[in-house]
Short mmCIF file of the C-alpha atoms (twelve columns), coordinates in Angstrom:
data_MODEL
# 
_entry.id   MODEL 
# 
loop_
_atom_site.group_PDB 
_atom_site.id 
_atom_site.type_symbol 
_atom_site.label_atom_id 
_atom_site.label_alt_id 
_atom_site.label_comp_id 
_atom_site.label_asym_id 
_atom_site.label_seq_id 
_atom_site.Cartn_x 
_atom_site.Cartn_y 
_atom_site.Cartn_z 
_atom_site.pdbx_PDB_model_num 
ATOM 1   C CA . UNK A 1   118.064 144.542 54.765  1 
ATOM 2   C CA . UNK A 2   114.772 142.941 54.711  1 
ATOM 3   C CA . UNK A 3   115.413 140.553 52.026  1 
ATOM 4   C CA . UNK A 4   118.247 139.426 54.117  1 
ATOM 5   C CA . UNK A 5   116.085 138.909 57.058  1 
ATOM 6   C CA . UNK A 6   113.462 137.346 55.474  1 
ATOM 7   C CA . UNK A 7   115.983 134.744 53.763  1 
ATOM 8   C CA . UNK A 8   117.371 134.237 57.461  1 
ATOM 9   C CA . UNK A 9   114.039 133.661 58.559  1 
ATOM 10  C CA . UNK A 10  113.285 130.602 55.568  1 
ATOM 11  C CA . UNK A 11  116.662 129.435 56.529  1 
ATOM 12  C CA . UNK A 12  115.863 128.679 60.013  1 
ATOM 13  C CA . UNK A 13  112.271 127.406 59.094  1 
ATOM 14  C CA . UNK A 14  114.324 124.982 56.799  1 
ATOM 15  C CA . UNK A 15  116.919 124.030 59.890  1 
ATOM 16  C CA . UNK A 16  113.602 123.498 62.021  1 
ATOM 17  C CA . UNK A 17  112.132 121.730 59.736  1 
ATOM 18  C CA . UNK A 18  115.108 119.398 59.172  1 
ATOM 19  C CA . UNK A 19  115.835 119.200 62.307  1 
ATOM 20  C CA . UNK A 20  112.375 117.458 63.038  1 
ATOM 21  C CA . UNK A 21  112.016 115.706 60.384  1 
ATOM 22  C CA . UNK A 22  115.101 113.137 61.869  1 
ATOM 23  C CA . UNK A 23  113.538 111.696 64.776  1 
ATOM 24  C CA . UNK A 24  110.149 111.360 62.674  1 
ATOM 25  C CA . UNK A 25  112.090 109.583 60.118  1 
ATOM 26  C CA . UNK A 26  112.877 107.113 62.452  1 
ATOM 27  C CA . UNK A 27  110.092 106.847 64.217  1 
ATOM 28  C CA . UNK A 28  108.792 105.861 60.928  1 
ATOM 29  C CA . UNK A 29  111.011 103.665 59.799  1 
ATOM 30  C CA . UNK A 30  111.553 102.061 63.167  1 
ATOM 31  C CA . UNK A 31  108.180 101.977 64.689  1 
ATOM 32  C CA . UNK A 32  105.129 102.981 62.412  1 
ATOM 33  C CA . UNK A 33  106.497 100.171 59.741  1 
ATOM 34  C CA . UNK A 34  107.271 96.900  61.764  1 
ATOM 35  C CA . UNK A 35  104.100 98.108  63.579  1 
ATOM 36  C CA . UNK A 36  102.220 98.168  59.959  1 
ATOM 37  C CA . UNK A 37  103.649 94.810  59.339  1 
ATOM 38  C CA . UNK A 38  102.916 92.989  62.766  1 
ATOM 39  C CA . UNK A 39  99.528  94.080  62.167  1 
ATOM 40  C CA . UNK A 40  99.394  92.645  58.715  1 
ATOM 41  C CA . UNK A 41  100.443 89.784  59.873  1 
ATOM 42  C CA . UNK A 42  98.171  89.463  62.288  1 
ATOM 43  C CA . UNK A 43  95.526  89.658  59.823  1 
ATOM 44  C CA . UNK A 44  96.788  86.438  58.157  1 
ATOM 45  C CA . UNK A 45  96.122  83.173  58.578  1 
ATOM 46  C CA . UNK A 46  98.388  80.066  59.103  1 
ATOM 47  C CA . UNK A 47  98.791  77.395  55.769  1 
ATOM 48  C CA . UNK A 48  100.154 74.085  55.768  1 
ATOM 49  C CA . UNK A 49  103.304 75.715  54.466  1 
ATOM 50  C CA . UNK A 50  103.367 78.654  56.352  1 
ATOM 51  C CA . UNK A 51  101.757 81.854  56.887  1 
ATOM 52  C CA . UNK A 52  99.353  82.705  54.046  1 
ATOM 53  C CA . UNK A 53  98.846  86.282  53.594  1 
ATOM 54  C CA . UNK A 54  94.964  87.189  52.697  1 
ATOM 55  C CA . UNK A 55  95.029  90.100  50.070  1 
ATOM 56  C CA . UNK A 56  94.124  92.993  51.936  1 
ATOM 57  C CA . UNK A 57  93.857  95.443  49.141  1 
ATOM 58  C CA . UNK A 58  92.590  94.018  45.808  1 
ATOM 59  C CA . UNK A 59  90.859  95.563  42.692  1 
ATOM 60  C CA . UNK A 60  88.180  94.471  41.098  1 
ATOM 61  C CA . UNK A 61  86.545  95.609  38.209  1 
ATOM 62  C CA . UNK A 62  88.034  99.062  38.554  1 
ATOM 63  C CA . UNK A 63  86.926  99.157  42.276  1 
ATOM 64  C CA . UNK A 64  89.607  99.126  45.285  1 
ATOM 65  C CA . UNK A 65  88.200  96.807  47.987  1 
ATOM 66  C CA . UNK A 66  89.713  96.363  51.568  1 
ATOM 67  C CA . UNK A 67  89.826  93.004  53.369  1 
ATOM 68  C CA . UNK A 68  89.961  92.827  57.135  1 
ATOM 69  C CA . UNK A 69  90.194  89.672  58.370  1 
ATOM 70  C CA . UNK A 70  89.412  89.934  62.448  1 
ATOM 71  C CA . UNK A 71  89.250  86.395  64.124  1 
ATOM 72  C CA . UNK A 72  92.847  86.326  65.392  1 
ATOM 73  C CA . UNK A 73  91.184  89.439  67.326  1 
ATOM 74  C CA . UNK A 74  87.882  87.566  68.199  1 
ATOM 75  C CA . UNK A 75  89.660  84.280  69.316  1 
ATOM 76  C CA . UNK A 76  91.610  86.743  71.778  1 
ATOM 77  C CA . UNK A 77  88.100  87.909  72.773  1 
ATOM 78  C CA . UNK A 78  86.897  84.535  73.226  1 
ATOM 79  C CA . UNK A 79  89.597  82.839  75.046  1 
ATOM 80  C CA . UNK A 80  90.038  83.425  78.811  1 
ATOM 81  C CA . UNK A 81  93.019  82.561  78.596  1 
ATOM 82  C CA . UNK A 82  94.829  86.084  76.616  1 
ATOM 83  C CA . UNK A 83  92.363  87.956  78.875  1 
ATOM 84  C CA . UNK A 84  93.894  86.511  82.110  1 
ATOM 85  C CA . UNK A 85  97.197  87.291  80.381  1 
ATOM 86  C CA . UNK A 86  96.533  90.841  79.916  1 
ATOM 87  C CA . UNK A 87  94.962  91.172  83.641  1 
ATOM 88  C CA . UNK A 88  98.265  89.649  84.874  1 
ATOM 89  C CA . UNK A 89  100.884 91.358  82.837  1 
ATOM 90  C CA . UNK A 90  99.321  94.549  83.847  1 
ATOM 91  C CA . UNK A 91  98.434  93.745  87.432  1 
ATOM 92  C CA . UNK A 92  102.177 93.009  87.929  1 
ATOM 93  C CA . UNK A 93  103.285 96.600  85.955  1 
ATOM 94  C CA . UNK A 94  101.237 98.224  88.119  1 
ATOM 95  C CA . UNK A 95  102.626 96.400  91.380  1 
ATOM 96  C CA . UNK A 96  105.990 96.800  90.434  1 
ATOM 97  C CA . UNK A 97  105.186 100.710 89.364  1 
ATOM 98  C CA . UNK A 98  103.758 101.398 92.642  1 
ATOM 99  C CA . UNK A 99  106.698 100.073 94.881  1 
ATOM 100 C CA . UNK A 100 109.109 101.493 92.743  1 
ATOM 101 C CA . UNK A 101 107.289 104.855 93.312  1 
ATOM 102 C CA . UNK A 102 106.995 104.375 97.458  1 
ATOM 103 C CA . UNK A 103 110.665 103.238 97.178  1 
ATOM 104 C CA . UNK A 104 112.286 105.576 94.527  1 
ATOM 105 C CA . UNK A 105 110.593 108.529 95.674  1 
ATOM 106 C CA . UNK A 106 112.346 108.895 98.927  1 
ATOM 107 C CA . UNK A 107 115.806 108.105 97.462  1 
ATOM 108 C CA . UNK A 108 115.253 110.784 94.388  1 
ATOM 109 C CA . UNK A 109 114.114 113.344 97.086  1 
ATOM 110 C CA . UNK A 110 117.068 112.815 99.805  1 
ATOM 111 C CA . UNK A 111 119.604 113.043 96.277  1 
ATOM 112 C CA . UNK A 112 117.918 116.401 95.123  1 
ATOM 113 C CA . UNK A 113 118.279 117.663 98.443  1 
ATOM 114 C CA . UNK A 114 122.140 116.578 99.332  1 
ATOM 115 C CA . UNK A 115 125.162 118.907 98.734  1 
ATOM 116 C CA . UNK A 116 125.897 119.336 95.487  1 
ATOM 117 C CA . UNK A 117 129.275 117.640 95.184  1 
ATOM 118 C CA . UNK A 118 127.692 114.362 97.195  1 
ATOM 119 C CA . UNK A 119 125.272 114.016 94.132  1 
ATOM 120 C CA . UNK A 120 127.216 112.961 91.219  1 
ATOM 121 C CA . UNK A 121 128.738 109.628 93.511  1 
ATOM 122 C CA . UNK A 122 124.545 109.633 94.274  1 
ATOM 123 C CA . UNK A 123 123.881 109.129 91.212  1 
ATOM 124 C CA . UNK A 124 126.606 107.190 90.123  1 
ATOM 125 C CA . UNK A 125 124.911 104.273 92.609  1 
ATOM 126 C CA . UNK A 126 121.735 104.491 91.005  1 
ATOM 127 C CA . UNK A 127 123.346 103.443 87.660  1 
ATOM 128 C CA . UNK A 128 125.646 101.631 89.025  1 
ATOM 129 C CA . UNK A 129 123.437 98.187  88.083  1 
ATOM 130 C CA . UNK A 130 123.101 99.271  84.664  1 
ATOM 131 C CA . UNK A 131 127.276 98.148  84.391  1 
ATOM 132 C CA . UNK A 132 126.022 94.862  84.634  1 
ATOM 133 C CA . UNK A 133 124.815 92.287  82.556  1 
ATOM 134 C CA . UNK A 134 120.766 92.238  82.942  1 
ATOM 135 C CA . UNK A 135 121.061 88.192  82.536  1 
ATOM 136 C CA . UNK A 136 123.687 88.333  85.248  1 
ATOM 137 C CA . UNK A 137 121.366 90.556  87.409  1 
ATOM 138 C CA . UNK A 138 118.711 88.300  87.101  1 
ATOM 139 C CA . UNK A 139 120.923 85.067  87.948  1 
ATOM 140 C CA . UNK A 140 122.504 86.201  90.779  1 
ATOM 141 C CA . UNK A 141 118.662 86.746  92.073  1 
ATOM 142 C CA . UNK A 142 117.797 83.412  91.657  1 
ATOM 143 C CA . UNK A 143 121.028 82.505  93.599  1 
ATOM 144 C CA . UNK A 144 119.220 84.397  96.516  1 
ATOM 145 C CA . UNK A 145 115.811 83.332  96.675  1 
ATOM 146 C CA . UNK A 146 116.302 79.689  95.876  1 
ATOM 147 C CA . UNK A 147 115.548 76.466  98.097  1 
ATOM 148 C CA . UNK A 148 119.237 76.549  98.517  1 
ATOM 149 C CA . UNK A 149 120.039 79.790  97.958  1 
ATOM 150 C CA . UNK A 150 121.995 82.515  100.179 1 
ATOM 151 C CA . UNK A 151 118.603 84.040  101.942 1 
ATOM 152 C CA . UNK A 152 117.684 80.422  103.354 1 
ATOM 153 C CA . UNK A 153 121.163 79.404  104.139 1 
ATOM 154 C CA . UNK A 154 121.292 82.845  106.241 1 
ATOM 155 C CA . UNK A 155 118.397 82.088  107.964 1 
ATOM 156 C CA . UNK A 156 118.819 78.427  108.647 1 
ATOM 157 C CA . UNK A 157 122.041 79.039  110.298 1 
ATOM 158 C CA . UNK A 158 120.518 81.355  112.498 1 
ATOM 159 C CA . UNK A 159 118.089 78.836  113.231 1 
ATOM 160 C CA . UNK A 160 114.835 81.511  112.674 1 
ATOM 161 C CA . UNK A 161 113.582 78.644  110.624 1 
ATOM 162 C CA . UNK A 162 113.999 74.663  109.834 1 
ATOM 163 C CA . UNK A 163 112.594 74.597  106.429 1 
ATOM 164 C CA . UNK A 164 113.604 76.390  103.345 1 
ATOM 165 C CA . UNK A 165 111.011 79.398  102.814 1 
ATOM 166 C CA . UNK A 166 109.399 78.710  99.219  1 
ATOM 167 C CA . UNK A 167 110.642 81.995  97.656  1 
ATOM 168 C CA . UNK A 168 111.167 81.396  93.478  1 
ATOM 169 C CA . UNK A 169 108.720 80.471  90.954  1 
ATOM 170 C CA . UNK A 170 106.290 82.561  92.927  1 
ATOM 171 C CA . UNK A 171 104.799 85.832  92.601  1 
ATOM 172 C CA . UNK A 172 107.337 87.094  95.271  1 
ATOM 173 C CA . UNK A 173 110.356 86.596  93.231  1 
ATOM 174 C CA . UNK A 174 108.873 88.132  90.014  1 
ATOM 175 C CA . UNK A 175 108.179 91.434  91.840  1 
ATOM 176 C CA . UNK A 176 111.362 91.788  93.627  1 
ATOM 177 C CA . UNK A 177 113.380 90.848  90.470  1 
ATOM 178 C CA . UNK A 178 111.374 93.548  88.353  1 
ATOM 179 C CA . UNK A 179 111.062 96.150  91.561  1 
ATOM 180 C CA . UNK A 180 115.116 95.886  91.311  1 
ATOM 181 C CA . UNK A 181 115.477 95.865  87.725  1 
ATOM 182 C CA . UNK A 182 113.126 98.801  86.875  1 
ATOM 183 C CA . UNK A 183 113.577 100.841 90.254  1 
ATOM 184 C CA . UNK A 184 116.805 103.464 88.628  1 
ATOM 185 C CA . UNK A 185 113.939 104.458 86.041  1 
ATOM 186 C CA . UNK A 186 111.468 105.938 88.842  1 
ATOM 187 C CA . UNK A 187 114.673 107.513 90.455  1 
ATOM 188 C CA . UNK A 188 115.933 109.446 87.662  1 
ATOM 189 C CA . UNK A 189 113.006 111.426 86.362  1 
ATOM 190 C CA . UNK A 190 112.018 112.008 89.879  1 
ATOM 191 C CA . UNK A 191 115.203 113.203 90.661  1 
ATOM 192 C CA . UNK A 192 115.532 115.632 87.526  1 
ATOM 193 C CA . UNK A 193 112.367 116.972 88.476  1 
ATOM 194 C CA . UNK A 194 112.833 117.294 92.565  1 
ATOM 195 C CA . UNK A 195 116.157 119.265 91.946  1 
ATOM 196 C CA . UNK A 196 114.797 121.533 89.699  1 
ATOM 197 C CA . UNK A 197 112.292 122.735 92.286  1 
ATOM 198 C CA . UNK A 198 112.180 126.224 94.458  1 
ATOM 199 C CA . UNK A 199 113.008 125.845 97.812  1 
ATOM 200 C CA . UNK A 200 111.312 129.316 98.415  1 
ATOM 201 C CA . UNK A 201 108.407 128.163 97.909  1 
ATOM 202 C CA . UNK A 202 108.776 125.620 100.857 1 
ATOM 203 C CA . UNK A 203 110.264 128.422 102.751 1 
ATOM 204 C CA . UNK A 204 107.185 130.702 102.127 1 
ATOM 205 C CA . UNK A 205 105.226 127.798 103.456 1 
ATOM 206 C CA . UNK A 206 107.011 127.690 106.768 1 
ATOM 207 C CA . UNK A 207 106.397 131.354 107.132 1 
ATOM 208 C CA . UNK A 208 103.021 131.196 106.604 1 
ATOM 209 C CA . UNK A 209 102.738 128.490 109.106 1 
ATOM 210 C CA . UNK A 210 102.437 125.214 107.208 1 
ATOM 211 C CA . UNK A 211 104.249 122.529 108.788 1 
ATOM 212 C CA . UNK A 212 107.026 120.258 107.152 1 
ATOM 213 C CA . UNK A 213 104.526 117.398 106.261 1 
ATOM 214 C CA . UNK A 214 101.630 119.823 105.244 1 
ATOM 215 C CA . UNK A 215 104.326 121.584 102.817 1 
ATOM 216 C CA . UNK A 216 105.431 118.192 101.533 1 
ATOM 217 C CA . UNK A 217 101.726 117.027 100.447 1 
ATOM 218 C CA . UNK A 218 100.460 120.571 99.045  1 
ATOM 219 C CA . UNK A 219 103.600 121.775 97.482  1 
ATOM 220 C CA . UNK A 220 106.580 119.507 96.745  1 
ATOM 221 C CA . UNK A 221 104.364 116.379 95.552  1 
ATOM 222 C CA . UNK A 222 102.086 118.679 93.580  1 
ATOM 223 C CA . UNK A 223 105.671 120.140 91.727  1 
ATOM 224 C CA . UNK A 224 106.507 116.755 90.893  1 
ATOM 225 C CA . UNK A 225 103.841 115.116 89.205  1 
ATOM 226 C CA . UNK A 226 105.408 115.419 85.989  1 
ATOM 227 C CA . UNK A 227 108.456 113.308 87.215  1 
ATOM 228 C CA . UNK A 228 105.832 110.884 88.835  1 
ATOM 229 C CA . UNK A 229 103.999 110.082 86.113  1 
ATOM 230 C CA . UNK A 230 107.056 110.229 83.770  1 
ATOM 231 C CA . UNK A 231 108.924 107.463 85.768  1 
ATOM 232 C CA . UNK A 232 105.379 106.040 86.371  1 
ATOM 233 C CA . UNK A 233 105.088 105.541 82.635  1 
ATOM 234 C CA . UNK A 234 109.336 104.341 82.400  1 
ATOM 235 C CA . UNK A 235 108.551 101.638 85.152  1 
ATOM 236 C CA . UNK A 236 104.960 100.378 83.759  1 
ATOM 237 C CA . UNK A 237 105.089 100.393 79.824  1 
ATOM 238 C CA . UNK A 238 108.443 97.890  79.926  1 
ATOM 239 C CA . UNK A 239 106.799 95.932  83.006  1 
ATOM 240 C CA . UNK A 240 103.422 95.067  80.762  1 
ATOM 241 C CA . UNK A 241 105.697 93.516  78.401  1 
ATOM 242 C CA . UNK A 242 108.170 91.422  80.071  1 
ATOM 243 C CA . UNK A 243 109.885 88.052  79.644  1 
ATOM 244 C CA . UNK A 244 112.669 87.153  80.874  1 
ATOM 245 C CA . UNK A 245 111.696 88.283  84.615  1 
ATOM 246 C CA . UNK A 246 108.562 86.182  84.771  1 
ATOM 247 C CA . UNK A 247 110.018 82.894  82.905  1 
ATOM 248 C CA . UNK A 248 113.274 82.859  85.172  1 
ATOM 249 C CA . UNK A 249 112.016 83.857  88.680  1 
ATOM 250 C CA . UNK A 250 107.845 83.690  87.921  1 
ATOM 251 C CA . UNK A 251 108.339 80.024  87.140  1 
ATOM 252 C CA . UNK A 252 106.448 77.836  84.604  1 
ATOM 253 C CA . UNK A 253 103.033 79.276  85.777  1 
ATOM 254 C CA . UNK A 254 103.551 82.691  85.465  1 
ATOM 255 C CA . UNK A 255 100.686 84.614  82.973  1 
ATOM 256 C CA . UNK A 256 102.637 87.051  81.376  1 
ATOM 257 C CA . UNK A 257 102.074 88.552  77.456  1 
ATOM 258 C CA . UNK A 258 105.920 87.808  77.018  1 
ATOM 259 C CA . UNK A 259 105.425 84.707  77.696  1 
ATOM 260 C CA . UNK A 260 102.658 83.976  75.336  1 
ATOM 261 C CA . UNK A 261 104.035 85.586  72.682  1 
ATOM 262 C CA . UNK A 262 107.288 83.423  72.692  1 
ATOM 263 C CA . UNK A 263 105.209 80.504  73.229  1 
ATOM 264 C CA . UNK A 264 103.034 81.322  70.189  1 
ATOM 265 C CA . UNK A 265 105.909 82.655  68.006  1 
ATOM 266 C CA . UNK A 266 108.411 79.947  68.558  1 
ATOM 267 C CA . UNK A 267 106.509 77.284  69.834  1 
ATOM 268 C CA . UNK A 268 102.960 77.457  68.328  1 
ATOM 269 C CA . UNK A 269 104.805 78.852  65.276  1 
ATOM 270 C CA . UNK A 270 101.187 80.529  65.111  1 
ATOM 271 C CA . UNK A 271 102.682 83.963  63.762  1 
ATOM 272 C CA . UNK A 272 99.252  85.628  62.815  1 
ATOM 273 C CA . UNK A 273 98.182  85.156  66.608  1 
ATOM 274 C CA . UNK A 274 101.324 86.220  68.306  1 
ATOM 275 C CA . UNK A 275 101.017 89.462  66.397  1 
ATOM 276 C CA . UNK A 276 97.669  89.884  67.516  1 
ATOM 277 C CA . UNK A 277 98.190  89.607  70.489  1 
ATOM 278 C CA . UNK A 278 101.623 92.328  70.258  1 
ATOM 279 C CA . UNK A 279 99.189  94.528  68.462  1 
ATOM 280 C CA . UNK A 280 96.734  94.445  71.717  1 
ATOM 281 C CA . UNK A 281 99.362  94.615  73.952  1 
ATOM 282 C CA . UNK A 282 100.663 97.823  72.025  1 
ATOM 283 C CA . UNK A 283 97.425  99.572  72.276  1 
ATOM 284 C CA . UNK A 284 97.752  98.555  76.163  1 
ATOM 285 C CA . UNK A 285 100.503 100.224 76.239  1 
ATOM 286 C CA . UNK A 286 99.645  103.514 73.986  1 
ATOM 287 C CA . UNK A 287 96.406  104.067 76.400  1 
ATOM 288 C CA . UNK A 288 98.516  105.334 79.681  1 
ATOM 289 C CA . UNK A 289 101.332 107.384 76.890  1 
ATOM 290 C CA . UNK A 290 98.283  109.066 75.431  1 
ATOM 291 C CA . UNK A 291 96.906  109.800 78.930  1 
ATOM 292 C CA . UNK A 292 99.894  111.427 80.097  1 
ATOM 293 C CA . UNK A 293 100.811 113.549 76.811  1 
ATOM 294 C CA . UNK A 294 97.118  114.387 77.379  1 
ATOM 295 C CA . UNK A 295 97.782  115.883 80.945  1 
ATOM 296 C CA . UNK A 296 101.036 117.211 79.943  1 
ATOM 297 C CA . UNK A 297 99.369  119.127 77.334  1 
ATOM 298 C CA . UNK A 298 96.654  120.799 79.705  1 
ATOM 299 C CA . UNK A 299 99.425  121.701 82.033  1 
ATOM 300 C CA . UNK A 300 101.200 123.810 79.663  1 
ATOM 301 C CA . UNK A 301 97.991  125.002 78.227  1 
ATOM 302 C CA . UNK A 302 97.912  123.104 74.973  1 
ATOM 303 C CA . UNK A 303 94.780  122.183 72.987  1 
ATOM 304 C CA . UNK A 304 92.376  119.579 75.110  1 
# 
């Protein structure tokens, strides 16, 4: 009997095992090497014929010796330019993160708190744009906003104004294409986490005298942080990275890392730089995913 239950017990150490050792596989395979070759690349330099690879790891008289080669990094440093990028790219995540959080909020808590049989055709409108082409999407906005497009016709033939409202190429149009775009992935974490709440709680509150708004600061937005920052982090990681957005309703003047790295991968043809500056934007991006596993851990009392 106890052999049995200790092989039972190795058996489902094995499964476990297994079982975890799929999505590390691919994070491996899928992540951790491109990354490892990006950032090789980006620690090359560009030859008449191409991009010359400096040898890293060499020996030498019996001695391994390892060859960093930074001033892709240090030109990034030096050039106001990428920094502006990175200010801009980020400026406009966090925009677009913050309306999609004053406008997703509401909508997530009115679905968690609808009958139940009214939230599956809820929920079926949030994803409804996702049936779409995102090119399509993106297009049809443009149709909208332009000189000539359906908002200024509207408003012309109402006569509220005589000249076409400047609308596209501008900072306007890039936040309302990527508040629209990226809005469904603020709603659905906040919603998973809103429905899951107790109501007693809020019930408990009223008892004790707390009134509705008072209750809705100190207890429901408290319960939800996890589906605030988890949205929060859906909305802003794809947002620092963007491209099509910014090039079709930013316009040509748009600072945006998406931009510069097609410009310097396609039309610099500067590969060691465009990889630099992926491999910055990455560790952009890692900061606020570390911050929140960070929080997440201290909430469910893991190590600090």
């Amino acid at each position: 009997m106890g052999a049995s239950s200790t092989r039972h017990s190795i058996d489902r150490q094995w499964g476990a095992r297994l079982l975890i050792a799929g999505p590390y596989a691919f994070l491996l395979l899928f992540f951790l090497l491109p990354f490892l070759i990006v950032f090789k690349i980006s620690m090359s330099e560009l030859s008449e014929t191409g991009i010359g690879f400096i040898n890293m790891l060499s020996l030498q008289e019996g001695v391994f010796q390892l060859r960093l080669k930074f001033s892709n990094y240090m030109f990034l440093l030096s050039d106001s330019l990428y920094l502006k990028t990175y200010l801009s790219s980020i400026g406009y995540a966090l925009v677009t993160t913050l309306v999609c959080l004053f406008l997703g909020y509401p909508f997530a808590y009115f679905l968690a708190r609808t009958p139940i049989a009214w939230r599956p055709t809820l929920m079926m409108l949030v994803m409804l744009p996702f049936w779409t082409s995102f090119l399509v999407r993106i297009y049809a906005w443009k149709g909208l906003l332009d000189n000539n497009g359906l908002i200024n016709q509207f408003l012309m033939a109402l006569g509220l104004i005589t000249q076409p409202i400047l609308m596209m190429n501008t900072a306007f149009s890039l936040q309302i294409g990527m508040v629209y775009v990226y809005l469904p992935f603020m709603v659905l974490p906040l919603y998973a986490n809103l429905v899951k709440m107790d109501l007693r709680l809020l019930e408990a509150a009223a008892d004790l005298g707390a009134k509705p708004w008072s209750a809705f600061w100190r207890i429901t937005v408290p319960l939800s942080r996890n589906g605030i920052l988890a949205g929060s982090m859906l909305v802003f990681i794809p947002c620092v990275g963007e491209y099509v957005i910014p090039t079709l309703l930013g316009g040509p003047n748009t600072l945006s890392i998406g931009r510069v790295l097609w410009d310097e991968f396609f039309n610099n043809n500067d590969w060691a730089m465009a990889s630099a500056v992926a491999v910055v934007m990455m560790v952009l991006i890692l900061g606020p995913m570390a911050w929140f596993n960070r929080i997440q851990a201290k909430e469910q009392g893991g190590p600090r």
